[in-house]
SEFIZA-3560 file (N, C-alpha, C; in Angstrom, 3 decimals):
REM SEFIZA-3560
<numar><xx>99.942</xx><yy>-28.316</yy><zz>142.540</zz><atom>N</atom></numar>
<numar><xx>101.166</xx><yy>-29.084</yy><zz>142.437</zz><atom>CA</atom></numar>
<numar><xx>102.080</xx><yy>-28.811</yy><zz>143.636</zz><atom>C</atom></numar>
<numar><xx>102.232</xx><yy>-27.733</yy><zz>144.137</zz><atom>N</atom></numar>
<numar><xx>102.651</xx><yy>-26.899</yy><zz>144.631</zz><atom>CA</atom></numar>
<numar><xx>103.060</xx><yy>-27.495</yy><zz>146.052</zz><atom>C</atom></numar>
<numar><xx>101.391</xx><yy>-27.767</yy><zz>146.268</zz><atom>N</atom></numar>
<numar><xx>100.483</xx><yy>-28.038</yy><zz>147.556</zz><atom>CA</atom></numar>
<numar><xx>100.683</xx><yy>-29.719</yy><zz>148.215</zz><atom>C</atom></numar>
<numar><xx>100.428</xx><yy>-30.242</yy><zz>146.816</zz><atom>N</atom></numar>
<numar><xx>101.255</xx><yy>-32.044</yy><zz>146.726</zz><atom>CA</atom></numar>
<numar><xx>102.156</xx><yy>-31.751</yy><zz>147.373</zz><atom>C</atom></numar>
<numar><xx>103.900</xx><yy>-31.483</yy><zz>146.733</zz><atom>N</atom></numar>
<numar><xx>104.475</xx><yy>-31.513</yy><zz>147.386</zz><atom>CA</atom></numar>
<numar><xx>104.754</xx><yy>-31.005</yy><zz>148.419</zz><atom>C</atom></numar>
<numar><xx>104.292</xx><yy>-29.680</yy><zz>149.041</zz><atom>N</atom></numar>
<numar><xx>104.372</xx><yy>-29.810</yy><zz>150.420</zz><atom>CA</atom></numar>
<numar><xx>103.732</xx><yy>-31.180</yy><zz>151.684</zz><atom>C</atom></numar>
<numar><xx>102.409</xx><yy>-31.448</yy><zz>151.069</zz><atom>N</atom></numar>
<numar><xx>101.777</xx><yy>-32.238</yy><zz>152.003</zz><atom>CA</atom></numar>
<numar><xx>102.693</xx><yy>-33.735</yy><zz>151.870</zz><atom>C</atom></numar>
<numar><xx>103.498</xx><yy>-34.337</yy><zz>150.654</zz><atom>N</atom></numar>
<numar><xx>104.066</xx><yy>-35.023</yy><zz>150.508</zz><atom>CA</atom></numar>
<numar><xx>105.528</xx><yy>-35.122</yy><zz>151.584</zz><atom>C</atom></numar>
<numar><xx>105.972</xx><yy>-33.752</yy><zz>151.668</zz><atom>N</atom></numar>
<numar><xx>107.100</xx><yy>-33.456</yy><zz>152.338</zz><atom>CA</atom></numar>
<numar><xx>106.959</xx><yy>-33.666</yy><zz>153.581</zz><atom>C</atom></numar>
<numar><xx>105.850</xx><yy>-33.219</yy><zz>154.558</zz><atom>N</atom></numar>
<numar><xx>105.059</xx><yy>-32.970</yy><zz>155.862</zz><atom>CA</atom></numar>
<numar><xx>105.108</xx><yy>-34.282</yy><zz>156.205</zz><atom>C</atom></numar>
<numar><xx>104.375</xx><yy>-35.348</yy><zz>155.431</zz><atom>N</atom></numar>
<numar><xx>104.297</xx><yy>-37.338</yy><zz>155.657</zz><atom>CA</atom></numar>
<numar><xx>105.637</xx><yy>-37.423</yy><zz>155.499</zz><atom>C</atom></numar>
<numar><xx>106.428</xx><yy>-37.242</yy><zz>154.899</zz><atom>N</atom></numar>
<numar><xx>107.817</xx><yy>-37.547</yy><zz>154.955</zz><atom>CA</atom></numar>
<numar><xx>108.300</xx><yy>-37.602</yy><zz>156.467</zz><atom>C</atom></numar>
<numar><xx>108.671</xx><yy>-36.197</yy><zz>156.745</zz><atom>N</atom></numar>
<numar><xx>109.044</xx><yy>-35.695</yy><zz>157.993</zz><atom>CA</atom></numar>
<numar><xx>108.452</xx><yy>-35.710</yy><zz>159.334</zz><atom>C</atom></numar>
<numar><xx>107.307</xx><yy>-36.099</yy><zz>158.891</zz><atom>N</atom></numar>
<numar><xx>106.423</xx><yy>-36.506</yy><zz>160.202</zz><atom>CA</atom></numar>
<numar><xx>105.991</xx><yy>-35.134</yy><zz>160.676</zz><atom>C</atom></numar>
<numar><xx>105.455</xx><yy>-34.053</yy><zz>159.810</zz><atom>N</atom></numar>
<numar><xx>105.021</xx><yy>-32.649</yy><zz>160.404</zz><atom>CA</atom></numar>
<numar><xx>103.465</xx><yy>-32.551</yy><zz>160.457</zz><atom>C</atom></numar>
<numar><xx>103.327</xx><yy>-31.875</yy><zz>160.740</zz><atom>N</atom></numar>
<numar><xx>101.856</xx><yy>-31.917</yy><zz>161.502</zz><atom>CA</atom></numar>
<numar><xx>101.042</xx><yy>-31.472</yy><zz>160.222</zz><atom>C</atom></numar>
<numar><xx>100.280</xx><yy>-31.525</yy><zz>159.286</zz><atom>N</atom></numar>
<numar><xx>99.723</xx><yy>-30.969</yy><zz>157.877</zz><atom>CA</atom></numar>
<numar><xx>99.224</xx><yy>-30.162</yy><zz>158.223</zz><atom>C</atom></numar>
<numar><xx>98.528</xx><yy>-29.748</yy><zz>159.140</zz><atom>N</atom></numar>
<numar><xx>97.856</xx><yy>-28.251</yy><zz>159.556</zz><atom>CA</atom></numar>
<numar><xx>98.866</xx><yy>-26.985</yy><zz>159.623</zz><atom>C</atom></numar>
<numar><xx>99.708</xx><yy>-27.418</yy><zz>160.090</zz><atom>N</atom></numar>
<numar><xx>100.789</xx><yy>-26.378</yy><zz>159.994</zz><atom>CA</atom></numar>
<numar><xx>101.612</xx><yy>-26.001</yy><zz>158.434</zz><atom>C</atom></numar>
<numar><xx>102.075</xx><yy>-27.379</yy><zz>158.640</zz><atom>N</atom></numar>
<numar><xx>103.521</xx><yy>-26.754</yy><zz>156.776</zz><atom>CA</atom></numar>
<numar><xx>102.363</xx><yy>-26.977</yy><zz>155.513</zz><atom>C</atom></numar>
<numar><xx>100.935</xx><yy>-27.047</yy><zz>155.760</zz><atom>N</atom></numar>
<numar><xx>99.828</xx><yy>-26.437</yy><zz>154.462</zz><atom>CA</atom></numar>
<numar><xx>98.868</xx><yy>-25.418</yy><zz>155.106</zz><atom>C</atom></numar>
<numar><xx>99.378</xx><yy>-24.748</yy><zz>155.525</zz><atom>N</atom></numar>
<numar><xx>98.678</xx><yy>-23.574</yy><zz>156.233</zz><atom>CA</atom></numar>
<numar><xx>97.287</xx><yy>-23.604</yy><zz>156.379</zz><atom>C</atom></numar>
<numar><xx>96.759</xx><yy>-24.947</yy><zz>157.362</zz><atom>N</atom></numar>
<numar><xx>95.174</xx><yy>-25.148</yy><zz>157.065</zz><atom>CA</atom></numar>
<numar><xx>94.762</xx><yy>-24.602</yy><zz>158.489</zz><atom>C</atom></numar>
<numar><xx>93.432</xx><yy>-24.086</yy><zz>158.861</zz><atom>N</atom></numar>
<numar><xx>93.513</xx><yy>-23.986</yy><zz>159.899</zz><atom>CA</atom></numar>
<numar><xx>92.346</xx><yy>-25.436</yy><zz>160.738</zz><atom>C</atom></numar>
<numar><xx>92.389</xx><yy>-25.414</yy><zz>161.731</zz><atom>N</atom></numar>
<numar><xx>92.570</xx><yy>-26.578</yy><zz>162.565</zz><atom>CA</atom></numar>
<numar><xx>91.336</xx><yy>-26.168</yy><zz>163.723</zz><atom>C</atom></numar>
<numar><xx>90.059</xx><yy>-27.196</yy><zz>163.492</zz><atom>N</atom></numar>
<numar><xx>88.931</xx><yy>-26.704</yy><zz>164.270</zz><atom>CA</atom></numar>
<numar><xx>88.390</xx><yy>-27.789</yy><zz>165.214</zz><atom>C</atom></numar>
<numar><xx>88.559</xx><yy>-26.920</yy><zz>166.509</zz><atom>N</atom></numar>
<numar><xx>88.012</xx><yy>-27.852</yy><zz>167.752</zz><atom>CA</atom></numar>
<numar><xx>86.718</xx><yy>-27.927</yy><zz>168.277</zz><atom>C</atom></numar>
<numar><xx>85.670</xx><yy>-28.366</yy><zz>168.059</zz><atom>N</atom></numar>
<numar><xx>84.230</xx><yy>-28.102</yy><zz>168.776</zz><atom>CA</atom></numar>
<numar><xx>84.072</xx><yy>-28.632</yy><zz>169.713</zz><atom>C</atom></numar>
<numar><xx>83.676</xx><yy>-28.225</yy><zz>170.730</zz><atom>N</atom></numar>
<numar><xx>84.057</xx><yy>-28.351</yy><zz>171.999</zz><atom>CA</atom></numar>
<numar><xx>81.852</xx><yy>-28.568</yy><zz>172.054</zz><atom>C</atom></numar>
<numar><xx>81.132</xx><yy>-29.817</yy><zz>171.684</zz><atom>N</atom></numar>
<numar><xx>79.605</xx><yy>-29.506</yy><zz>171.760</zz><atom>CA</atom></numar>
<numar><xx>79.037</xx><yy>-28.559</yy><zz>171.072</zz><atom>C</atom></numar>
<numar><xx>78.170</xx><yy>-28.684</yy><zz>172.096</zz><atom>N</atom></numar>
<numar><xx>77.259</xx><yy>-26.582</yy><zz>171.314</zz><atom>CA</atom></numar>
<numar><xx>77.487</xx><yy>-25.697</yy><zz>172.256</zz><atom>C</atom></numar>
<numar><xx>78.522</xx><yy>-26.149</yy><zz>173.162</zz><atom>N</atom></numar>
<numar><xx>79.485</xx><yy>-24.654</yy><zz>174.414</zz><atom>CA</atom></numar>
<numar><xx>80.821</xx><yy>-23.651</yy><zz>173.394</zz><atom>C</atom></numar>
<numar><xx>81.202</xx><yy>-24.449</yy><zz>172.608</zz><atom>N</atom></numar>
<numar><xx>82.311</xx><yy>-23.306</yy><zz>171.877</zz><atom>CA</atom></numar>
<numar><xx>83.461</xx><yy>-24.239</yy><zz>170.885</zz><atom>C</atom></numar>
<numar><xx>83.804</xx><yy>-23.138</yy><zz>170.143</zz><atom>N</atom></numar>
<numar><xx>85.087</xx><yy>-23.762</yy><zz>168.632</zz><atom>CA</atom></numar>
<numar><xx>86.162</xx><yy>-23.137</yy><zz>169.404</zz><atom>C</atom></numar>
<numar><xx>87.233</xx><yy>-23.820</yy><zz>169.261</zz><atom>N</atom></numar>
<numar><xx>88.528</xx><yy>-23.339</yy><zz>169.037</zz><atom>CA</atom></numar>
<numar><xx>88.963</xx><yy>-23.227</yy><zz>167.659</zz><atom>C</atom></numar>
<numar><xx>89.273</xx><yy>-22.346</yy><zz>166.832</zz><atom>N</atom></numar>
<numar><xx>89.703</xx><yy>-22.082</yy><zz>165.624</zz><atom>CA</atom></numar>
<numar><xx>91.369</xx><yy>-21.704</yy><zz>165.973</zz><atom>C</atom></numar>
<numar><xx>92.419</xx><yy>-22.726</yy><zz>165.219</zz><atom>N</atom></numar>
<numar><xx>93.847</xx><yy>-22.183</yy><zz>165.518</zz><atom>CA</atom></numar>
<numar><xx>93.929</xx><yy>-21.916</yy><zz>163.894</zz><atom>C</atom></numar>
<numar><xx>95.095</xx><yy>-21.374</yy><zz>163.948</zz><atom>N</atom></numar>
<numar><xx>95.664</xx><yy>-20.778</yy><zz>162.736</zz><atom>CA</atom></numar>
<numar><xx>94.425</xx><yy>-20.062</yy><zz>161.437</zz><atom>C</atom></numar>
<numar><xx>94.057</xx><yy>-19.123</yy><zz>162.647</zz><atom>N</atom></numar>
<numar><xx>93.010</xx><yy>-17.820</yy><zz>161.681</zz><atom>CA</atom></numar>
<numar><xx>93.871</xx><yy>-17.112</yy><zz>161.490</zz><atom>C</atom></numar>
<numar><xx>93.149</xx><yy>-15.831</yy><zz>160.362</zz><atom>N</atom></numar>
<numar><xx>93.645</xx><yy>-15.188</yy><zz>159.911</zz><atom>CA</atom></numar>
<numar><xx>93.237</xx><yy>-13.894</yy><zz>159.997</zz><atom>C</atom></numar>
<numar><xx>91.915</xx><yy>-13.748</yy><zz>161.038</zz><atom>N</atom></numar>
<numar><xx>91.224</xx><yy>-12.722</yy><zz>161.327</zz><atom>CA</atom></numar>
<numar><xx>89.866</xx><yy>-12.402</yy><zz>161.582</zz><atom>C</atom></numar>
<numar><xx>88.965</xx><yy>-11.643</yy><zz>161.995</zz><atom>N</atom></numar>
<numar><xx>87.830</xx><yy>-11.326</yy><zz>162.001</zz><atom>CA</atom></numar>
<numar><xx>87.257</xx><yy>-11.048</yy><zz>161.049</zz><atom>C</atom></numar>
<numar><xx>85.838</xx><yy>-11.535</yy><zz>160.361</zz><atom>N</atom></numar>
<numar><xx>85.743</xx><yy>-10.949</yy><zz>159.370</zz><atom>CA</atom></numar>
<numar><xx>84.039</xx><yy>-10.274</yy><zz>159.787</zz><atom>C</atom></numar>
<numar><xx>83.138</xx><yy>-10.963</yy><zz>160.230</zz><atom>N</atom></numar>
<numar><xx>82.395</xx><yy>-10.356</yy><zz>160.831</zz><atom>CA</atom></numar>
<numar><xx>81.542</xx><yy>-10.951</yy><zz>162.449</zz><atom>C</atom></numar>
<numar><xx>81.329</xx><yy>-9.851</yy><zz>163.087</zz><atom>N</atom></numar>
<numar><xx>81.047</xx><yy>-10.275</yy><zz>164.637</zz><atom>CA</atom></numar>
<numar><xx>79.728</xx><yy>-9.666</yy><zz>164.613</zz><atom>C</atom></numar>
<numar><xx>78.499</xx><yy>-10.978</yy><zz>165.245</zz><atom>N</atom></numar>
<numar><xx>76.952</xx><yy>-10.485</yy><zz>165.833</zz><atom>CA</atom></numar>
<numar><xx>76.383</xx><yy>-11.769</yy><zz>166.777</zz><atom>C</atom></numar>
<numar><xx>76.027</xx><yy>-11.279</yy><zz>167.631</zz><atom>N</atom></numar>
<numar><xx>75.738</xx><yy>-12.545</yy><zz>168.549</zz><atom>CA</atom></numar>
<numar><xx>75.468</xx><yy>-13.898</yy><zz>168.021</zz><atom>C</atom></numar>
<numar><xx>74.685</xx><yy>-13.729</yy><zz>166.482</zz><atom>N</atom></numar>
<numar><xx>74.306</xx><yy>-15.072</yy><zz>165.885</zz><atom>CA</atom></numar>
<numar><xx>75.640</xx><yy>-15.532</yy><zz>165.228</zz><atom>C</atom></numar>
<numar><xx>76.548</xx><yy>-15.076</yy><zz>164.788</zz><atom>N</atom></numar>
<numar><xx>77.372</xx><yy>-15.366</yy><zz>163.778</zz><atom>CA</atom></numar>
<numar><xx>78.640</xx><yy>-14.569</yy><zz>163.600</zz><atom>C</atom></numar>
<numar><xx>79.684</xx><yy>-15.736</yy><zz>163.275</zz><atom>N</atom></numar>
<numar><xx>81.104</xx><yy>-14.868</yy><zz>163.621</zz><atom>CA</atom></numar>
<numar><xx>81.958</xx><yy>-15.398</yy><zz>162.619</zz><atom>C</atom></numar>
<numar><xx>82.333</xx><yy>-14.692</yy><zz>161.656</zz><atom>N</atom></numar>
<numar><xx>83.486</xx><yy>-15.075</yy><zz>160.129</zz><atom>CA</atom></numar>
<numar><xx>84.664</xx><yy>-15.224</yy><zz>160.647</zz><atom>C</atom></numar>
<numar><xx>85.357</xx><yy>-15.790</yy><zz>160.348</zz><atom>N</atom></numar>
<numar><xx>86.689</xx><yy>-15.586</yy><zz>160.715</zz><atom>CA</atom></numar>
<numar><xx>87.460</xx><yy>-16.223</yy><zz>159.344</zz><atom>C</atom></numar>
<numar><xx>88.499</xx><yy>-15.317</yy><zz>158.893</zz><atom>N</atom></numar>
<numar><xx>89.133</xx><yy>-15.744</yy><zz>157.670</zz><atom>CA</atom></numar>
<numar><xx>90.116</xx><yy>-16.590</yy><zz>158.197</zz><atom>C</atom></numar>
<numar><xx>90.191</xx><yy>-17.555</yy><zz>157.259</zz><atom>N</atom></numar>
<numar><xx>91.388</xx><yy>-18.719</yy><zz>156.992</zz><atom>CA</atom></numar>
<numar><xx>92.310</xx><yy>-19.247</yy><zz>155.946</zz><atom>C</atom></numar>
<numar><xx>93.286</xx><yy>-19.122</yy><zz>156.101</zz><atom>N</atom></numar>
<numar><xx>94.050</xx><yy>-19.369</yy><zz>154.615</zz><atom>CA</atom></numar>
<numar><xx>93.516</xx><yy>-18.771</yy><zz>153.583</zz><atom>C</atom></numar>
<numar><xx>92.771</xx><yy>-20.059</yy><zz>152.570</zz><atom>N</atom></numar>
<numar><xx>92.223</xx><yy>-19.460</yy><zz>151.392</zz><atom>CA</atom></numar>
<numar><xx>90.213</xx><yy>-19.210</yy><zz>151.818</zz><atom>C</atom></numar>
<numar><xx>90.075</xx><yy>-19.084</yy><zz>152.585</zz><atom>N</atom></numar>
<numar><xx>88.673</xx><yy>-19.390</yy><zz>153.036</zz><atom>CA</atom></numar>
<numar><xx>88.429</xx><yy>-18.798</yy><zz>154.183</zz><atom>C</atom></numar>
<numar><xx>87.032</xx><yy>-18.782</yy><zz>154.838</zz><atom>N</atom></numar>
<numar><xx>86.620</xx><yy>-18.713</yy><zz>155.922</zz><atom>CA</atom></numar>
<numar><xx>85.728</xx><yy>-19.321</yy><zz>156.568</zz><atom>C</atom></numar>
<numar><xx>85.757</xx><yy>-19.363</yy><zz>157.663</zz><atom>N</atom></numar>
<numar><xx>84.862</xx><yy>-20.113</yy><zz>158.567</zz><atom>CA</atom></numar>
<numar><xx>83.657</xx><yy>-19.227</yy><zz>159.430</zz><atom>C</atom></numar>
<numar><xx>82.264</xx><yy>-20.035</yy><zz>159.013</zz><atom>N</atom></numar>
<numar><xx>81.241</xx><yy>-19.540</yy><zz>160.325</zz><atom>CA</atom></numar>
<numar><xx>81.147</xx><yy>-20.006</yy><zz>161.146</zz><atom>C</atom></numar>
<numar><xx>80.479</xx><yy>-19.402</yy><zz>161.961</zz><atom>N</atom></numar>
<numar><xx>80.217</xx><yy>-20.204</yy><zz>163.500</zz><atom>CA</atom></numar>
<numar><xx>78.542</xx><yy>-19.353</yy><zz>163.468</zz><atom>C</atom></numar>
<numar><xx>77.799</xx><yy>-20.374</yy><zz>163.501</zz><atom>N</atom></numar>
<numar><xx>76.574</xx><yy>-19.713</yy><zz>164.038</zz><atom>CA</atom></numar>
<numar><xx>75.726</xx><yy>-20.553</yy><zz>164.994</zz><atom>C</atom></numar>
<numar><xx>74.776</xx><yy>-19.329</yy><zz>165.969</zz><atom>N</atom></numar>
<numar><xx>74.500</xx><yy>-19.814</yy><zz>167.164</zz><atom>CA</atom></numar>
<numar><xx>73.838</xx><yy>-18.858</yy><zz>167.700</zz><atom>C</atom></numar>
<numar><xx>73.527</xx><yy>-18.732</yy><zz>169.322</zz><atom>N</atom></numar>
<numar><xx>72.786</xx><yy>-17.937</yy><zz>169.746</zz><atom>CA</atom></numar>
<numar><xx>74.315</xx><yy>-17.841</yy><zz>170.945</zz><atom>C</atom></numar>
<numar><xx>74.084</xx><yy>-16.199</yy><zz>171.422</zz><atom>N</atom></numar>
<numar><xx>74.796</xx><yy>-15.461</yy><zz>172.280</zz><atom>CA</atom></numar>
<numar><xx>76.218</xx><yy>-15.996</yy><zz>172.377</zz><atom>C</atom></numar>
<numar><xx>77.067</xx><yy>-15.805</yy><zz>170.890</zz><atom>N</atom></numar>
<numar><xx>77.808</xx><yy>-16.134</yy><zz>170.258</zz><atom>CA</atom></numar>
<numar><xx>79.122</xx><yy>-14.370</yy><zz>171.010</zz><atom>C</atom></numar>
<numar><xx>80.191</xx><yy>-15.068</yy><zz>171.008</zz><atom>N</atom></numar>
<numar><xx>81.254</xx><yy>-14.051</yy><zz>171.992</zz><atom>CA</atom></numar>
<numar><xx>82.407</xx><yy>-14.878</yy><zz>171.737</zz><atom>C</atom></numar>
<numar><xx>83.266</xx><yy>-13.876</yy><zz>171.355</zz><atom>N</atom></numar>
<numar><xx>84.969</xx><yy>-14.305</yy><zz>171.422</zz><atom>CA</atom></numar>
<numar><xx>85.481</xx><yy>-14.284</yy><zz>173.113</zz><atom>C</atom></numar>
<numar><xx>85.744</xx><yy>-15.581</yy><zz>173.332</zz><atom>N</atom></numar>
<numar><xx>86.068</xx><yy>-15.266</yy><zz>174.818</zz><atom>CA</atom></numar>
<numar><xx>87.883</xx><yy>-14.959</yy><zz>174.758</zz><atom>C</atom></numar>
<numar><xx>88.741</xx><yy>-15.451</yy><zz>173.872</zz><atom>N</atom></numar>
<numar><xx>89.961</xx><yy>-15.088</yy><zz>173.719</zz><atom>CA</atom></numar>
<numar><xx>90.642</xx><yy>-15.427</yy><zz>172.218</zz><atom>C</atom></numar>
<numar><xx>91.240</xx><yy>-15.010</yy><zz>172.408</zz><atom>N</atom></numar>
<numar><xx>92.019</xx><yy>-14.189</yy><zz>170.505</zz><atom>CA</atom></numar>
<numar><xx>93.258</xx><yy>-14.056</yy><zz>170.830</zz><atom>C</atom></numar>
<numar><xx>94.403</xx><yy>-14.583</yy><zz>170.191</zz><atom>N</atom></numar>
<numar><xx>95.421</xx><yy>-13.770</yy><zz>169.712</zz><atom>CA</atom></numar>
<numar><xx>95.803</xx><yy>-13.957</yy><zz>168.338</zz><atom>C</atom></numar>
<numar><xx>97.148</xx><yy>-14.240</yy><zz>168.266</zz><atom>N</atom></numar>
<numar><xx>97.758</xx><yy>-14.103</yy><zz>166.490</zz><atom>CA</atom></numar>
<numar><xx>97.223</xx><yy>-15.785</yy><zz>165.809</zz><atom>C</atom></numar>
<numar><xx>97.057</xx><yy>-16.565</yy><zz>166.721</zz><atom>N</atom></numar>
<numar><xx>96.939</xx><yy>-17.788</yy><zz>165.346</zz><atom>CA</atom></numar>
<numar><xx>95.419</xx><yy>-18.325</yy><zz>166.420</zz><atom>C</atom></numar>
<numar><xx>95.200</xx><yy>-18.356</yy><zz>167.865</zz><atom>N</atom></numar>
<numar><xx>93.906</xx><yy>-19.178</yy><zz>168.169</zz><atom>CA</atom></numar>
<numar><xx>92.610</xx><yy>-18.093</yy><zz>168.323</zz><atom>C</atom></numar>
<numar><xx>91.675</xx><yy>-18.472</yy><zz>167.956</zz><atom>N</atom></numar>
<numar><xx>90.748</xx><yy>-17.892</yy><zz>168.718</zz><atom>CA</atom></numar>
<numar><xx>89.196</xx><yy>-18.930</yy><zz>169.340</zz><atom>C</atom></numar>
<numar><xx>88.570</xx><yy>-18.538</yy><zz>170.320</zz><atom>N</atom></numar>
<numar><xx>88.037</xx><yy>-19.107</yy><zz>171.011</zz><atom>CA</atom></numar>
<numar><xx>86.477</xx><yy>-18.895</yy><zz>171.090</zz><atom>C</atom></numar>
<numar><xx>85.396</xx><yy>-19.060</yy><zz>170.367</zz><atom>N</atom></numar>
<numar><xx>84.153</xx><yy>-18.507</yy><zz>169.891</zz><atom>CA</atom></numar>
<numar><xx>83.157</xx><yy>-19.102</yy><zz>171.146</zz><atom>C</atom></numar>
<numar><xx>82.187</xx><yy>-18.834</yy><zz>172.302</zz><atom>N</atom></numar>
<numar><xx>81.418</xx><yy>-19.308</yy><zz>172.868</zz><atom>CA</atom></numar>
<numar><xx>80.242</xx><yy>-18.735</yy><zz>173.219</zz><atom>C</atom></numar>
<numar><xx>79.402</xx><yy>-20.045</yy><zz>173.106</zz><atom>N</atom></numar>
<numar><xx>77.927</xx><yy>-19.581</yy><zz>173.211</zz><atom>CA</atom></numar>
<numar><xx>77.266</xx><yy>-20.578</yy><zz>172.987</zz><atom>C</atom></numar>
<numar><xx>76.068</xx><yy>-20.674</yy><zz>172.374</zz><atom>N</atom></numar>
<numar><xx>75.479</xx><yy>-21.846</yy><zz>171.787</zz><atom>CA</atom></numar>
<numar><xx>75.410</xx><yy>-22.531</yy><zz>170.466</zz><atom>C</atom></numar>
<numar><xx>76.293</xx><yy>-23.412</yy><zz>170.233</zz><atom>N</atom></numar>
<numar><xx>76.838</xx><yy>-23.220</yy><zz>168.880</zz><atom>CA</atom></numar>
<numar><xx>75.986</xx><yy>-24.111</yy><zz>167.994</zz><atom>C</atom></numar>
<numar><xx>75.202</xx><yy>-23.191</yy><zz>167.096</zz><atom>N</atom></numar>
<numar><xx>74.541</xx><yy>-24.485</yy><zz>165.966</zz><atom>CA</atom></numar>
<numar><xx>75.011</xx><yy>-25.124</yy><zz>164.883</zz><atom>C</atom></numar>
<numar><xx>76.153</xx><yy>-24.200</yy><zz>164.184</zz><atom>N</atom></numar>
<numar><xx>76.540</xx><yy>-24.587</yy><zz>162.880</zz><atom>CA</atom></numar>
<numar><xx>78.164</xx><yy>-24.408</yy><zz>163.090</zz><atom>C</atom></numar>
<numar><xx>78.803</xx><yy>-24.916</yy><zz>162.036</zz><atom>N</atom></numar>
<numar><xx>80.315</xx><yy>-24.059</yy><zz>161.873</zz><atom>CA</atom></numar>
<numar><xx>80.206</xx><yy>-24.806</yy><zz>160.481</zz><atom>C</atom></numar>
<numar><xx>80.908</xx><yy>-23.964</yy><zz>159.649</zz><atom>N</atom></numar>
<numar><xx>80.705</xx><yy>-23.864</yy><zz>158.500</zz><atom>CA</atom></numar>
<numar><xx>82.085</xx><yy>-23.729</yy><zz>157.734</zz><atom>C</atom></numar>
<numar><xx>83.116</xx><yy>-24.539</yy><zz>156.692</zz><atom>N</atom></numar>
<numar><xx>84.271</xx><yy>-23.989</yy><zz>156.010</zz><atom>CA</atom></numar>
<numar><xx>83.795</xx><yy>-23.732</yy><zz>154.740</zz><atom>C</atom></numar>
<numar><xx>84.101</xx><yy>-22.712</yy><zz>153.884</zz><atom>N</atom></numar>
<numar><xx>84.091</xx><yy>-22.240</yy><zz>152.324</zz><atom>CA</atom></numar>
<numar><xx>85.301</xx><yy>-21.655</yy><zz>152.386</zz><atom>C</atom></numar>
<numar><xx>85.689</xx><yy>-21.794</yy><zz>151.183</zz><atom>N</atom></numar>
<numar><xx>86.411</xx><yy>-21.289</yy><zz>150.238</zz><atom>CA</atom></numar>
<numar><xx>86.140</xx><yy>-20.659</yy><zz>148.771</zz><atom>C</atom></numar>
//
C-alpha cells in the first residue's frame, strides 16, 4: 500500500521511480559489463559470478573473468564477459 502511494506520488511530481521506490537501476552495456546504481553491497565475488544486494533483493551477474572495475556508495561497475544478470527477491 505503502509502495502505491509512493510510486503514485513520484508520477505526480515527475520523480524518477528508481529513486523515491528505492529500486535499483541496471545498465548492460552487451556482454563487456553492468552498471548496477543504487546497490546495497557485495554479497559474493568469483570470476564467474558477483551478488550484489539491492533493496529487497539481489542481483547476479554471471560470466567469465568477471571484476569490479569501480564501486562506490550507490554505483557499481561489473566487467568481463557477461552471460547472465539475474534479479530475485
Amino acid at each position: 500500500m505503502l509502495r502505491k502511494i509512493k510510486q503514485d506520488l513520484a508520477e505526480i511530481l515527475e520523480l524518477p521511480l528508481d529513486v523515491s521506490l528505492d529500486l535499483p537501476k541496471i545498465v548492460i552495456i552487451g556482454e563487456l559489463g553492468v552498471l548496477i546504481q543504487n546497490h546495497r553491497g557485495l554479497i559474493q565475488y568469483s570470476p564467474d559470478r558477483i551478488v550484489v544486494g539491492v533493496g529487497e533483493g539481489q542481483i547476479t551477474v554471471a560470466g567469465e573473468s568477471l571484476k569490479i572495475s569501480e564501486v562506490n556508495q550507490e554505483d557499481m561497475i561489473v566487467r568481463g564477459r557477461i552471460k547472465t544478470v539475474q534479479m530475485s527477491t
